[in-house]
C-alpha positions, -999 to +999 in steps of 0.1 A: -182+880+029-170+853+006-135+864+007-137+864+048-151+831+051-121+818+026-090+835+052-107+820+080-110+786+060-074+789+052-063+794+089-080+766+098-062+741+075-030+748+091-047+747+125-062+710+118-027+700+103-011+711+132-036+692+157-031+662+137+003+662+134+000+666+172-021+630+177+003+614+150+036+624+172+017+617+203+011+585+193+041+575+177+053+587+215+043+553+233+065+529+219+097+553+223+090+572+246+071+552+276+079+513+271+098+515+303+073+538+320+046+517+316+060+484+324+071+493+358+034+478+371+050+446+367+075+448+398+066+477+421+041+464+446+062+431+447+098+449+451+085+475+477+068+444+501+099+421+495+120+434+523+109+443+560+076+455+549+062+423+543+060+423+584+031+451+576+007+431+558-022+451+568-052+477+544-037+503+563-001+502+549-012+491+515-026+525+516+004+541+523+022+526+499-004+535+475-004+572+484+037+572+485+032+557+446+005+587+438+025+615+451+055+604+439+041+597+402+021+633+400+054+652+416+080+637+399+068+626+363+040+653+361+051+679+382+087+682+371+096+664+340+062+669+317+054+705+332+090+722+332+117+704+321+103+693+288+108+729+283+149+728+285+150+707+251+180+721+231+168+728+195+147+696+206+170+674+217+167+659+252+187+640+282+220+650+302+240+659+278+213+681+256+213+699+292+247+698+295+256+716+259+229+743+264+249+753+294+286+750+278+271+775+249+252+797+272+279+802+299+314+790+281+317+758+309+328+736+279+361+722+285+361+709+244+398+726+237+389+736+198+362+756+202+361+792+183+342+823+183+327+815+145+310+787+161+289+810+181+274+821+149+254+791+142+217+797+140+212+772+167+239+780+190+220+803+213+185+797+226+157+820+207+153+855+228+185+845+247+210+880+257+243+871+269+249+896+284+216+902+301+222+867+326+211+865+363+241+859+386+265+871+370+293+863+401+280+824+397+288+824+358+320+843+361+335+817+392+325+785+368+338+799+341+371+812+359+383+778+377+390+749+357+381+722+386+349+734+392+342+726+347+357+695+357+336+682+386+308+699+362+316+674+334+323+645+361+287+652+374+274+647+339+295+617+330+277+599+365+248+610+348+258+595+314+272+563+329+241+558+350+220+559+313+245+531+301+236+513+333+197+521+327+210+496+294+215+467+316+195+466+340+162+476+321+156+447+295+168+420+329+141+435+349+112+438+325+120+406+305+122+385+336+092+402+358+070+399+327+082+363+320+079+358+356+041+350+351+047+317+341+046+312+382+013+316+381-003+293+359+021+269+352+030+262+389+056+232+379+076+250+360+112+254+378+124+293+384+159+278+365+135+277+333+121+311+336+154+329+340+165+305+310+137+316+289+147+352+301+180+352+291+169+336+256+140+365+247+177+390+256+196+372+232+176+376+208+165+412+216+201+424+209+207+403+185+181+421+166+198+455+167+218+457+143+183+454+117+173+492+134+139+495+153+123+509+122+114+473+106+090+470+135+087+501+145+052+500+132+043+475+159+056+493+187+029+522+194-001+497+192+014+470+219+021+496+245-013+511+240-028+481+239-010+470+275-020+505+293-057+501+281-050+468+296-039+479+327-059+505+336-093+481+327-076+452+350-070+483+372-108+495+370-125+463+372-100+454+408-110+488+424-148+483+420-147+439+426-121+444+460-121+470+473-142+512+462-127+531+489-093+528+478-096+561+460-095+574+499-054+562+499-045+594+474-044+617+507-012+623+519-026+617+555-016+578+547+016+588+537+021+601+575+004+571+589+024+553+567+057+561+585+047+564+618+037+528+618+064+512+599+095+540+606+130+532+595+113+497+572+091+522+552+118+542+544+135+518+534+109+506+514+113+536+495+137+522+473+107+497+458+083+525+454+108+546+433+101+518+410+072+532+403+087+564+380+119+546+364+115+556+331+106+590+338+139+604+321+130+586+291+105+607+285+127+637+281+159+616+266+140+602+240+122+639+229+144+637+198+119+625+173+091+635+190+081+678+204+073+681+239+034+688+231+034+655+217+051+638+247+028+661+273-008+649+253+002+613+256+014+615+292-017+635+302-042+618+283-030+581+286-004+573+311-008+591+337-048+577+344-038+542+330-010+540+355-028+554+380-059+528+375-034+500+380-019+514+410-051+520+423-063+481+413-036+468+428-035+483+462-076+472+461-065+434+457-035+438+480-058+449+508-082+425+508-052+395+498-025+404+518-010+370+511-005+376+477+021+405+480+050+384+474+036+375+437+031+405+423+012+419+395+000+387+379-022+377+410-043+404+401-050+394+366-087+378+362-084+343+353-101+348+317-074+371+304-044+358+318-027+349+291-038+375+265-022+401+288+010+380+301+012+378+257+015+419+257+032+426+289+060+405+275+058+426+245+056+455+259+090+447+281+105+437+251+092+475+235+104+491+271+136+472+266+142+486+234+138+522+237+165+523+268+187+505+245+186+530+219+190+555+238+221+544+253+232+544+216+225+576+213+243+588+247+272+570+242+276+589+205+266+619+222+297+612+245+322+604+216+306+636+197+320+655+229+357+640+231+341+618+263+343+581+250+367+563+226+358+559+188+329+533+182+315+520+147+282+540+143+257+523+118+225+539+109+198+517+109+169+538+092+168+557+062+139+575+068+148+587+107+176+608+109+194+601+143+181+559+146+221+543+151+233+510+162+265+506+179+278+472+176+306+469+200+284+487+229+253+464+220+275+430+228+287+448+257+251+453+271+241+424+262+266+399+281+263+424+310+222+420+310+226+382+306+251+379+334+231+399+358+203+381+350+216+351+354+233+361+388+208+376+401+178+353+392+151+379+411+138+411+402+139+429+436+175+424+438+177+437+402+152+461+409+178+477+442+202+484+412+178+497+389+170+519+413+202+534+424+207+543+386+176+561+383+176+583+410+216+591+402+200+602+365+173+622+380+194+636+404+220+650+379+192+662+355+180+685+386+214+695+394+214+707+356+183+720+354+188+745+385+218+759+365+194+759+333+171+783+348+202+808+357+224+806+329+198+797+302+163+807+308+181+837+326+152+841+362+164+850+391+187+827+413+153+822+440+135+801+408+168+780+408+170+777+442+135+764+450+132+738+417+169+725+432+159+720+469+119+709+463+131+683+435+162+678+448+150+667+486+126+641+469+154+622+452+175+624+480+154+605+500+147+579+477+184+581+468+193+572+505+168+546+507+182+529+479+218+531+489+206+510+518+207+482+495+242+484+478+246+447+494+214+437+486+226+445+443+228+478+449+265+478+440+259+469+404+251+500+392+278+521+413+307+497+399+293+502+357+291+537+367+329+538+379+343+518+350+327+537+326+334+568+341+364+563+343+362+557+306+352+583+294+372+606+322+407+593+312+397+592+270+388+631+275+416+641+298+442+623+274+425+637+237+430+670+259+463+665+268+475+657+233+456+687+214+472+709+239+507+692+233+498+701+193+489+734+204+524+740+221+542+725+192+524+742+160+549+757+131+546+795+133+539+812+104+568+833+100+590+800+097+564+788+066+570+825+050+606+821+049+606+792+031+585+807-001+563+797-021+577+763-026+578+757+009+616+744+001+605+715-011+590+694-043+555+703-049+539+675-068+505+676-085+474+667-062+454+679-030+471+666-003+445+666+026+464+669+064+441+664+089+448+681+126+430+687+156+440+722+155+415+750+144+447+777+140+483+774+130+498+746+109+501+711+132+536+699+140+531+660+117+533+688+091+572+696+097+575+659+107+567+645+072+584+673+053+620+669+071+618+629+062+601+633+029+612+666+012+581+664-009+542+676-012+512+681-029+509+711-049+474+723-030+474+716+004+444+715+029+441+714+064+412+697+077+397+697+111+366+674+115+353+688+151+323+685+171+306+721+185+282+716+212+248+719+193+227+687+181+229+696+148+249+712+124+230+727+089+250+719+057+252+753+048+265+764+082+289+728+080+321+746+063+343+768+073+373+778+050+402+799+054+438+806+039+471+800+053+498+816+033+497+842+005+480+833-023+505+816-043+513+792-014+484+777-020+480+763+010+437+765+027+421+753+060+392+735+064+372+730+094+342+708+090+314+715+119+291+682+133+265+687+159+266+659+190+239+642+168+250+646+136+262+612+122+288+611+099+279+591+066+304+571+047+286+577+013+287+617+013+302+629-012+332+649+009+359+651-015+337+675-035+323+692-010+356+699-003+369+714-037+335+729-041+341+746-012+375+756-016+365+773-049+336+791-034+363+808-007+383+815-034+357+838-054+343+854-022+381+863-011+384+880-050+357+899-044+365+915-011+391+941-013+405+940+022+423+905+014+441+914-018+477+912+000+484+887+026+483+902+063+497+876+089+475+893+117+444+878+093+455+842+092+427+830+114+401+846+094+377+820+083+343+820+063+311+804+061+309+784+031+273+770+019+272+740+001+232+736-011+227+739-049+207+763-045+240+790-034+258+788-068+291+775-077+326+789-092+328+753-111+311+737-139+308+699-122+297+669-147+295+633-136+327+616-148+320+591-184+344+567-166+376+577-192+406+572-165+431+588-190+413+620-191+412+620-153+451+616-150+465+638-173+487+655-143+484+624-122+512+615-100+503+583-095+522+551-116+504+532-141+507+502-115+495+525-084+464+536-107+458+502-117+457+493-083+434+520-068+412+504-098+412+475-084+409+484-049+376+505-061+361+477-075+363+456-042+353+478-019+313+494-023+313+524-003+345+539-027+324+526-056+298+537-047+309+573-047+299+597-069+327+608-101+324+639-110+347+660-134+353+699-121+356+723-151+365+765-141+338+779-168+350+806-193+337+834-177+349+877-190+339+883-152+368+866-132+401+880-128+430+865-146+444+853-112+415+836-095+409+815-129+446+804-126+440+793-086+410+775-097+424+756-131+455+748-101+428+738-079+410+718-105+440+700-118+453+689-086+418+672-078+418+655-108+454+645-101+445+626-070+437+636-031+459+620-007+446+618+032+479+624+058+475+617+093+494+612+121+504+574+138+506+590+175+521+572+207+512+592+237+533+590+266+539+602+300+563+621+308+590+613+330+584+635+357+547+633+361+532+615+387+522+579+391+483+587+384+487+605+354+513+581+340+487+552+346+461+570+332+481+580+299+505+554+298+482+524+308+443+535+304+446+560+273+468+534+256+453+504+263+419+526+249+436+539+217+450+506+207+417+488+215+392+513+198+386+519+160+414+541+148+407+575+135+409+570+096+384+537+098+357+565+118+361+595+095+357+569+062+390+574+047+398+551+024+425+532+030+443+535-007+449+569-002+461+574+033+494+580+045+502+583+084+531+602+098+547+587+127+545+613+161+557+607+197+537+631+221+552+635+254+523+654+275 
C-alpha cells in the first residue's frame, strides 16, 4: 500500500512541476507576447468613427461596431491563431519564416543553392510522426517542386510577409506611444497637439536608444505592467457596462453586424479598416512563441486577454452609446475621473512594453532573413546571457527608429497612422494563411478539403478587411506598401545575386582529377600551418583556390575547406554542428569542413572555433581508420562526409591542455617571423575578443592501439595548428555580364553592389580576426 501511494506521489511531482512551469511561461507570456495586443483599446473606437462613420452617431451602430470587434476578435485571434496555428510551430519556433522553413524541409521548395542530403539527417529536420513519402497531393508537391518561378513567387510571398513585420517595427511604437500620450488632451486641455507629438517622438528616442542594453535588464518589469493595464481595462470596462449602459451584452449577436451594414453600406465597410485595429498584434502571438510553448501562450490568452479585451470593448461601446459626442476622443473619455492618471501612467507603459516586443521581433526576422541568404550581413549583438535567441541589431534599430520618428512627426494623428498599420497587418496575416493552407498538405499531411476550407474561411475575412484598408492608401495607407517594396526588394536582389555568384563558383570549381595530377605536393611549397579556405561550396574545391596558387606558388601544409552555411531548421545541436570529410588521398592532406547554423542560431565571437575545428578534424581522422571501406582513396567517395560530435562527453583522439603562455614552445615549426609573431602579440593584446580566447596546447597521446599512420596524420595535424591557422577568402567584384539585360545588370551591377560595399563584409560577421586573414582577389562575371 505504502509503496502505491509513493508511485502515485512521484507522478504527481512531475505533474505539479509541469502545471507550474505552465503559469510561470504563461505569465512571462504578457510582456512578450501581447504588449501590442492589448494596447490596441487605445485607438480602435476612435480610428473606426474618424472617417464617414462619424455621420452614424447613433446606439444602433455603436452596436455594430461592437459586434464587428467581437466576431472578429473570437474568429481571428481565437479561432485561428490560438486554436490551430499555434500548432504549426517548427521545433517551437514561430512567424513566416518558421512556416516558411517547415515547408522547404517537408516538400524541397527551398531555393537555398547549398543544401545536401546529410542535412536531412538532423534530428529536427523533419516534424515528429512526419512520412515523406506518405504526403497528400502528391501532383501539388511535385508542380512546386518542379518549376522554379512558382519557389520564387513562393519566397516573394514570404518576403511581403517578412517586410510587412519590419513595417509592423515602424508603425507600432508611433501608434501606441502617441495614442497613449494622446491623453494629455484630456486633462490638460491647454496643452498644444505640437507638444504631444514632441513628447512622443522623445519617449521613441529614448525607447531605441535603449536597445542596445537587451530587454532582459527590465524584463522583470514587463509581465507585471501589462497585467496590471488589462486588469485595468477590463475593471474600467466592467464598471462602464453596468454605470451606461447593461444591455450592451445584447451587441455580441451577429444580427447587428447585418443591421450594421445595411444602414451605413459602402461607409461601414470602409470602416472596417479601423475595426481591424482591434486584432493587430495577433501574429505576435505566434512570432514571438520562441521563448514561450503554445500551452503557455493559449492559458494566458484564454484566461486573461481574451475577457479583459473583451470587457473593454464591451465598456466602451456602453459609453459610446449613451455619449455619442465623445467618439472622436477615444479611449480616455471613458476613464473615471479618479483614476485617470494612474492608468494614463500604465497605458503609456504598456505601449512602451507593446513597442518593445515588435521591435525585437523584427530583430529576430530580419536575422532569420540573413540566416536564409534573404538580407545583407548585419552586426548581431546578443543582449542576454541567460536567453538564448534575445539579439540587437544596431544598424536596423537606427533605421526604425528615424523611420518611426519621421512618420510620427508627419503624420501627427493616429488614424492616419493607424490606415498603415493596418495595411501591414492584414498583408502579415494574409501570408501566414496562405502558408498555413500549404502547412496542412505538405506538413501535417490531411487531405487537400482541410486546406481548402482553413484557406477560403480565413482567407475571405482578411480579404475584406484587406480591401477596406486599401481604401485608404491616400489617407497613409501608402506607407506601409512603399517599406514593403524597398525592402523587398532588398532582400530579393541580395538573394538573387548570393545565388548567382554560388552558382558562378559552382560552374567554375577545380575537378578533382586536375588536383590528383599534381601529387601530393599539389606542385607547389607546402609550408607548416592550417591554412583555413573558406567557400560557399559544399563539394569540389572553389575556384579562389587555383586563383591564389597560380599567383602565389605556396600553401599551408594542412588545408581545410570550410563552409559556414545556414540549413533551414531553428536550431542546429553542437553535436549535429560538424560535418567533416576528405578531399584527396590521405597524404594530401587536404579535409572539408561544413559547419551547420540553424536560422536562429547566433554565431558567437568568443567560441572557441579554431579547436573545434582541429578537434574535429582528429575525430574524422580515427573514425576514417577504423572503417575499412576508406583505406584507399576512391574519387567516386569524395563527397562523403561525417557527423562529427563535439561534447566532452564523445571522447577525443587528442590530449588538449590549456597553453602556460610559453610562445617558443608554441612556434617550434612556426612560419611566421620573429617581427610577424611579435606583432600578432601585440595585436592580441589590443583587441579582447582574441584575448579572450581560450590557448590550448594539442598533444596525440601515446597510445599501442593507433596505427602507425593515423599517429603520423595527427602529429602533422598537431604541428601545423601550433604553427599557426591562416583564414583565406576571397575579395569578390560581381558583375554583369555583357549580354544580360538591363534589369539584371541594375540589379547586380547597381543594387547587389551598392549592398555588398555598404554592408559588413564577410570576415567582420564570421569573427575572423583580422591578423590572420588573407583575401584573394576574384572577378565573377554571372
Amino acid at each position: 500500500m505504502d509503496a502505491e501511494a509513493g508511485v502515485a506521489g512521484a507522478d504527481q511531482l512531475p505533474r505539479r512541476q509541469y502545471y507550474l512551469n505552465l503559469l510561470l511561461l504563461a505569465y512571462q507570456s504578457f510582456g512578450v507576447v501581447y504588449g501590442d495586443l492589448s494596447t490596441s483599446p487605445l485607438y480602435v473606437y476612435k480610428s473606426t468613427f474618424s472617417g464617414k462613420l462619424r455621420h452614424y452617431q447613433d446606439e444602433e451602430t455603436v452596436f455594430g461596431v461592437l459586434s464587428l470587434i467581437f466576431w472578429t476578435f473570437t474568429l481571428i485571434p481565437l479561432l485561428k491563431y490560438v486554436t490551430i496555428v499555434l500548432s504549426a510551430d517548427d521545433n517551437g519556433e514561430g512567424g513566416p519564416f518558421a512556416l516558411y522553413s517547415l515547408l522547404c524541409r517537408h516538400a524541397k521548395l527551398s531555393l537555398l543553392p547549398n543544401q545536401q542530403a546529410a542535412d536531412e539527417e538532423l534530428s529536427s529536420y523533419y516534424r515528429n510522426g512526419f512520412a515523406p513519402r506518405n504526403g497528400s497531393s502528391p501532383w501539388l508537391r511535385r508542380f512546386l517542386e518542379k518549376h522554379k518561378k512558382m519557389r520564387t513567387l513562393f519566397l516573394l510571398i514570404v518576403l511581403c510577409g517578412a517586410s510587412m513585420v519590419i513595417g509592423d517595427g515602424v508603425l507600432t511604437p508611433a501608434i501606441s506611444v502617441l495614442s497613449s500620450m494622446s491623453g494629455l488632451h484630456v486633462r490638460a486641455t491647454g496643452l498644444h497637439h505640437s507638444s504631444v507629438v514632441l513628447l512622443s517622438c522623445i519617449v521613441l528616442v529614448g525607447l531605441f536608444a535603449l536597445q542596445h542594453r537587451g530587454t532582459q535588464k527590465v524584463a522583470f518589469m514587463f509581465a507585471p505592467i501589462v497585467i496590471i493595464w488589462l486588469l485595468s481595462i477590463g475593471g474600467i470596462g466592467l464598471y462602464n457596462i453596468l454605470h451606461w449602459n447593461p444591455n450592451v451584452y445584447q451587441a455580441l449577436s451577429p444580427y447587428y453586424m447585418v443591421k450594421f451594414f445595411r444602414k451605413t453600406g459602402k461607409d461601414g465597410w470602409i470602416a472596417l479598416g479601423g475595426i481591424l485595429l482591434s486584432m493587430t498584434g495577433s501574429e505576435a502571438m505566434f512570432a514571438d512563441l520562441g521563448h514561450f510553448t503554445s500551452a503557455s501562450v493559449r492559458v494566458a490568452f484564454i484566461t486573461v486577454i481574451y475577457p479583459c479585451l473583451m470587457l473593454q470593448y464591451m465598456g466602451h461601446a456602453a459609453f459610446l452609446s449613451k455619449n455619442t459626442f465623445h467618439m472622436p476622443t477615444g479611449f480616455y473619455d471613458t476613464i473615471p475621473e479618479p483614476v485617470f492618471w494612474p492608468v494614463f501612467v500604465v497605458a503609456t507603459l504598456a505601449a512602451v512594453v507593446g513597442s518593445q516586443a515588435v521591435i525585437s521581433a523584427t530583430f529576430s526576422i530580419v536575422k532569420q532573413c540573413h540566416a536564409l541568404g534573404c538580407f545583407p550581413r548585419v552586426k548581431v549583438v546578443h543582449t542576454s546571457r541567460w536567453i538564448y535567441g534575445q539579439i540587437y541589431i544596431p544598424e536596423i534599430n537606427w533605421i526604425l527608429m528615424v523611420l518611426c520618428v519621421a512618420v510620427t512627426i508627419a503624420f501627427r494623428d493616429t488614424t492616419l497612422i493607424g490606415n498603415a498599420y493596418g495595411i501591414a497587418c492584414m498583408t502579415v496575416m494574409l501570408v501566414t494563411t496562405f502558408l498555413m493552407a500549404l502547412i496542412v498538405i505538405f506538413v501535417w499531411q490531411r487531405n487537400i478539403i482541410f486546406s481548402l476550407v482553413f484557406l477560403v474561411f480565413f482567407g475571405s475575412i482578411e480579404a475584406v478587411y484587406l480591401s477596406s484598408s486599401l481604401m485608404k492608401v491616400p489617407q497613409g495607407g501608402w506607407v506601409p506598401l512603399v517599406s514593403a517594396f524597398i525592402f523587398m526588394s532588398v532582400m530579393y536582389i541580395w538573394h538573387y545575386g548570393s545565388r548567382r555568384k554560388y552558382q558562378f563558383d559552382l560552374q567554375n570549381k577545380v575537378s578533382m582529377r586536375s588536383i590528383l595530377s599534381l601529387g601530393p605536393s599539389l606542385g607547389i611549397v607546402r609550408v607548416p600551418g592550417v591554412g583555413l579556405i573558406y567557400t560557399e561550396l559544399v563539394t569540389g574545391v572553389p575556384s579562389i583556390f587555383s586563383h591564389f596558387v597560380t599567383n602565389l606558388p605556396a600553401f599551408h601544409e594542412v588545408l581545410v575547406f570550410l563552409c559556414v552555411k545556414s540549413v533551414p531548421v531553428p536550431y542546429v545541436s553542437p553535436d549535429e554542428r560538424y560535418l567533416v570529410g576528405r578531399i584527396g588521398p590521405k597524404e594530401y592532406r587536404m579535409y572539408r569542413c561544413i559547419v551547420r547554423y540553424g536560422y536562429k542560431d547566433v554565431q558567437r565571437d568568443d567560441d572557441n572555433f579554431e579547436n573545434m575545428l582541429v578537434m574535429s578534424i582528429a575525430k574524422f581522422i580515427m573514425m576514417e581508420a577504423e572503417d575499412a571501406s576508406s583505406a584507399s582513396y576512391d574519387i567516386a567517395n569524395e563527397g562523403r562526409m561525417a557527423v562529427i560530435t563535439t561534447t566532452a562527453a564523445s571522447g577525443s583522439p587528442l590530449a588538449m591542455r590549456d597553453f602556460d603562455g610559453l610562445a617558443d614552445s608554441m612556434s617550434t615549426r612556426s612560419s611566421k617571423s620573429e617581427s610577424l609573431r611579435s606583432l600578432l602579440s601585440s595585436y592580441e593584446q589590443e583587441s579582447p575578443s582574441v584575448n579572450r580566447r581560450r590557448r590550448v596546447r594539442f598533444d596525440v597521446p601515446e597510445e599501442d592501439g593507433m596505427g602507425q599512420q593515423v599517429k603520423e596524420e595527427l602529429t602533422a595535424l598537431v604541428e601545423a595548428k601550433h604553427a599557426g591557422i591562416a583564414y583565406i577568402m576571397g575579395h569578390s567584384y560581381i558583375k554583369a555580364r555583357r549580354n544580360s539585360s538591363f534589369l539584371k545588370k541594375f540589379a547586380i551591377d547597381v543594387g547587389y553592389s551598392f549592398l555588398r560595399k555598404n554592408c559588413r563584409g564577410p570576415s567582420v560577421t564570421l569573427h575572423i580576426p583580422h591578423i590572420s586573414l588573407i583575401e584573394v582577389g576574384m572577378i565573377y562575371y554571372v
